[in-house]
C-alpha positions in Angstrom: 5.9 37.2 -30.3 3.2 38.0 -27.6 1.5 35.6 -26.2 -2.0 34.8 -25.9 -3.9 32.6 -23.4 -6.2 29.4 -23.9 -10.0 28.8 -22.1 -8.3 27.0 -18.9 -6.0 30.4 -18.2 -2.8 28.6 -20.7 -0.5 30.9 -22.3 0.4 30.1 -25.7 1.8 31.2 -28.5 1.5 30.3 -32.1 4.6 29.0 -34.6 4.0 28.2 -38.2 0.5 27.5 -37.8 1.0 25.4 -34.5 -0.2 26.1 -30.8 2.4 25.9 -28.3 1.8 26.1 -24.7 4.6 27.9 -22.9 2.6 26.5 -19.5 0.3 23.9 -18.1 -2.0 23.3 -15.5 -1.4 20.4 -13.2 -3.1 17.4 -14.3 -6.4 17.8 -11.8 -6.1 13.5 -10.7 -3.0 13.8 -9.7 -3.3 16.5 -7.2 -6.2 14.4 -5.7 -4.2 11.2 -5.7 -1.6 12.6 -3.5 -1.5 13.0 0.2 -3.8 10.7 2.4 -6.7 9.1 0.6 -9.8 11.2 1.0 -13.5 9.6 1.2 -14.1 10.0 -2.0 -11.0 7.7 -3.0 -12.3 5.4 -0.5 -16.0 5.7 -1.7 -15.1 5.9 -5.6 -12.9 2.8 -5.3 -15.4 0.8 -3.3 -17.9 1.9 -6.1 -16.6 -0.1 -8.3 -15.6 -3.1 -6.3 -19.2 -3.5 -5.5 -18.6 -3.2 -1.5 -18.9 -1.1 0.6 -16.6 1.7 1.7 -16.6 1.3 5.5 -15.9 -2.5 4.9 -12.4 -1.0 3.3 -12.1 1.2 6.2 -12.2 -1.6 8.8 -9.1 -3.5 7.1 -7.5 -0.4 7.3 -8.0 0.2 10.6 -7.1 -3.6 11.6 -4.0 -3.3 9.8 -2.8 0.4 10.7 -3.7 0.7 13.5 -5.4 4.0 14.9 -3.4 6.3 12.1 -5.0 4.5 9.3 -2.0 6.1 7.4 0.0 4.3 4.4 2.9 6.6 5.1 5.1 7.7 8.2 5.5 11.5 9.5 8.8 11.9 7.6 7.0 10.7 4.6 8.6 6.6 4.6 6.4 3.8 3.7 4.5 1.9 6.0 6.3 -1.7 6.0 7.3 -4.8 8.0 10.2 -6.5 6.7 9.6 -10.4 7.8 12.9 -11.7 8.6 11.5 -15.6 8.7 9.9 -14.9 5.1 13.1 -13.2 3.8 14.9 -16.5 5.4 12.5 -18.9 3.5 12.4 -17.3 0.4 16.2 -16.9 0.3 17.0 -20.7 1.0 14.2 -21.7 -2.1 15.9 -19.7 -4.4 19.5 -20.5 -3.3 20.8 -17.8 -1.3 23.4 -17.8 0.9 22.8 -15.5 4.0 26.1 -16.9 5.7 28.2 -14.2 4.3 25.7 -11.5 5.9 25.4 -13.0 9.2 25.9 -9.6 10.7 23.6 -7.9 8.2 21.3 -5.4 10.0 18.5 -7.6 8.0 19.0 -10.6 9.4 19.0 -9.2 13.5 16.2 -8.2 15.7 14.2 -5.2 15.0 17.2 -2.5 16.9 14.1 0.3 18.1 16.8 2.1 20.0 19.2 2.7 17.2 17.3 3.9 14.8 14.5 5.7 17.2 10.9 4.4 16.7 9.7 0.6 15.1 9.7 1.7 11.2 12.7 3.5 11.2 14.2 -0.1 12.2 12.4 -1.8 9.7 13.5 0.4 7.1 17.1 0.2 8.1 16.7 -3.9 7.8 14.5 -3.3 4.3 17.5 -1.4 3.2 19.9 -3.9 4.3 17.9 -7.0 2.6 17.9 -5.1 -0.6 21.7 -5.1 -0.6 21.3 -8.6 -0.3 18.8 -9.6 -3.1 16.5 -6.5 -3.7 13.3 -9.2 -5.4 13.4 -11.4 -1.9 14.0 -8.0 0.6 10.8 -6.6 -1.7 8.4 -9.8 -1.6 9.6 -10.3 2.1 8.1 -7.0 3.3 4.6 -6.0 4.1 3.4 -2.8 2.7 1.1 0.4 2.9 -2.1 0.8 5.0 -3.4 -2.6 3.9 -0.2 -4.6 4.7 -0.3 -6.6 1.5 3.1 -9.1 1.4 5.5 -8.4 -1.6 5.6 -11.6 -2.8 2.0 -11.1 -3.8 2.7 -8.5 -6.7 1.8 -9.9 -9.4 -2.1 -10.2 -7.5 -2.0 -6.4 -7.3 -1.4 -6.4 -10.7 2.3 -4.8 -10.6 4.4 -5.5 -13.3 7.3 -6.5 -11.2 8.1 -6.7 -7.7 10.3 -3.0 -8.1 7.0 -1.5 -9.9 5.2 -2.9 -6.8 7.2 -1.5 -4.5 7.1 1.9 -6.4 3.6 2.1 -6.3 3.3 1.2 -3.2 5.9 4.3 -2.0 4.3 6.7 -4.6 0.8 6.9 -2.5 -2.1 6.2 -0.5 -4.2 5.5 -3.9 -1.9 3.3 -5.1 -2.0 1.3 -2.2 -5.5 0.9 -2.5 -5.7 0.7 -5.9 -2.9 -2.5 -5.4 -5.1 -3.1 -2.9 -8.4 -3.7 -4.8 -6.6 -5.8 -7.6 -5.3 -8.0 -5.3 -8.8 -9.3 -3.9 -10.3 -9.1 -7.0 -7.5 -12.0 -7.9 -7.7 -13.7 -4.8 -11.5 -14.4 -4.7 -11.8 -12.7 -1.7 -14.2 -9.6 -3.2 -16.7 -12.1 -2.6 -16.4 -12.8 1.0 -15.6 -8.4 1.4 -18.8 -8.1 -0.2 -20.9 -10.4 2.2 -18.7 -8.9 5.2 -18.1 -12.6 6.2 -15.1 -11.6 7.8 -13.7 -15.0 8.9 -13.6 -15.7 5.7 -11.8 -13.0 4.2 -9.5 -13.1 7.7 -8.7 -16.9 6.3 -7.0 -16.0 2.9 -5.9 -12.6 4.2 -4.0 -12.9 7.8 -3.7 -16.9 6.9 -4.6 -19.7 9.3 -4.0 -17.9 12.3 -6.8 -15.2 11.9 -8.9 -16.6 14.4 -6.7 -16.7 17.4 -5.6 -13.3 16.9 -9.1 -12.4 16.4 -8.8 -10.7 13.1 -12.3 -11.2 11.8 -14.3 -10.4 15.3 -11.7 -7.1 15.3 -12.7 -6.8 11.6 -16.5 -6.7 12.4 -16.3 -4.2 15.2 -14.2 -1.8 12.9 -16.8 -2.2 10.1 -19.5 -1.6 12.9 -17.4 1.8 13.8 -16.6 2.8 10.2 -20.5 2.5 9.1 -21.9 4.2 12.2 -19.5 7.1 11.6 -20.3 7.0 7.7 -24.3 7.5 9.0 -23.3 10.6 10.9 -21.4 12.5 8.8 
């Protein structure tokens, strides 16, 4: 039966009176919501947060440092397992870590064994989800906005093992978690008057101001705009 070929370039063919494809393009959204976010995710998202898009950036760059990146080289998450918030959330819910004393999650981040910081912190998330995979997962911090597990349902994940998929499936979902979570937190508000202590309050907790978060915050939003002007 020969086949024939649709207005987007498909070949078909036709079978008692119904149109088969025998291929398909790639669905266009998900080729662009792979790989690093672009500024169109960046400016598209902000759109319809009502901010603006270089006062996204500077949280990026405050929590990612200078690779603004959700993902590692080899392609891993971003994360930091927090062994006092895995301890804390294990003793509310009645876990006993005694039996995993030696557990690679429970000791000090081990750079040299595993070669660079997130390698380690892998190696301990691994080891904490062996343990109890829901407290390993709300223990860890996660993607280019650093947003703690145990704040799932905020993002508007399912459950903490949808969370933690969407967070390892890609930059957009990160942002996407990213952009429920302060819309459910009532901190769209203070992103959209760039009051930056403020937001630092609810989002790096009581000790923003010591660490400086929200003067750090203002000078990256001060970078991210300028650049936005030039481009």
């Amino acid at each position: 039966m020969p086949e024939e070929y649709d207005s987007l370039g498909r070949s078909f063919t036709v079978i008692n009176g119904d149109t088969i494809h025998t291929s398909f393009l790639p669905d266009p959204s998900a080729i662009r919501h792979t790989g690093p976010l672009t500024e169109a995710d960046y400016q598209s998202v902000a759109k319809q947060l009502g901010v603006e898009a270089a006062a996204i950036h500077a949280i990026v760059a405050i929590e990612t440092g200078k690779n603004h990146r959700g993902f590692n080289p080899s392609g891993s998450t971003v994360i930091n397992f927090d062994l006092p918030v895995f301890k804390r959330a294990a003793a509310r819910k009645g876990i006993n870590l005694a039996p995993h004393a030696k557990s690679t999650a429970l000791q000090s981040v081990n750079i040299a064994k595993y070669g660079d910081q997130q390698a380690a912190q892998h190696a301990r998330l691994e080891a904490a989800m062996a343990i109890d995979s829901i407290t390993a997962i709300e223990s860890t911090f996660w993607g280019m906005f650093q947003i703690g597990g145990f704040n799932w349902k905020l993002c508007g994940a399912k459950s903490p093992a949808d969370f933690a998929d969407r967070m390892n499936r890609s930059e957009y979902d990160q942002l996407l978690l990213f952009a429920n979570y302060i819309r459910n937190t009532g901190l769209l508000t203070h992103l959209r008057d760039k009051n930056w202590a403020a937001f630092a309050r609810i989002y790096n907790g009581p000790s923003y101001a010591a660490r400086k978060y929200h003067t750090r915050m203002a000078t990256a939003y001060k970078k991210a705009k300028t650049t936005e002007t030039h481009k």
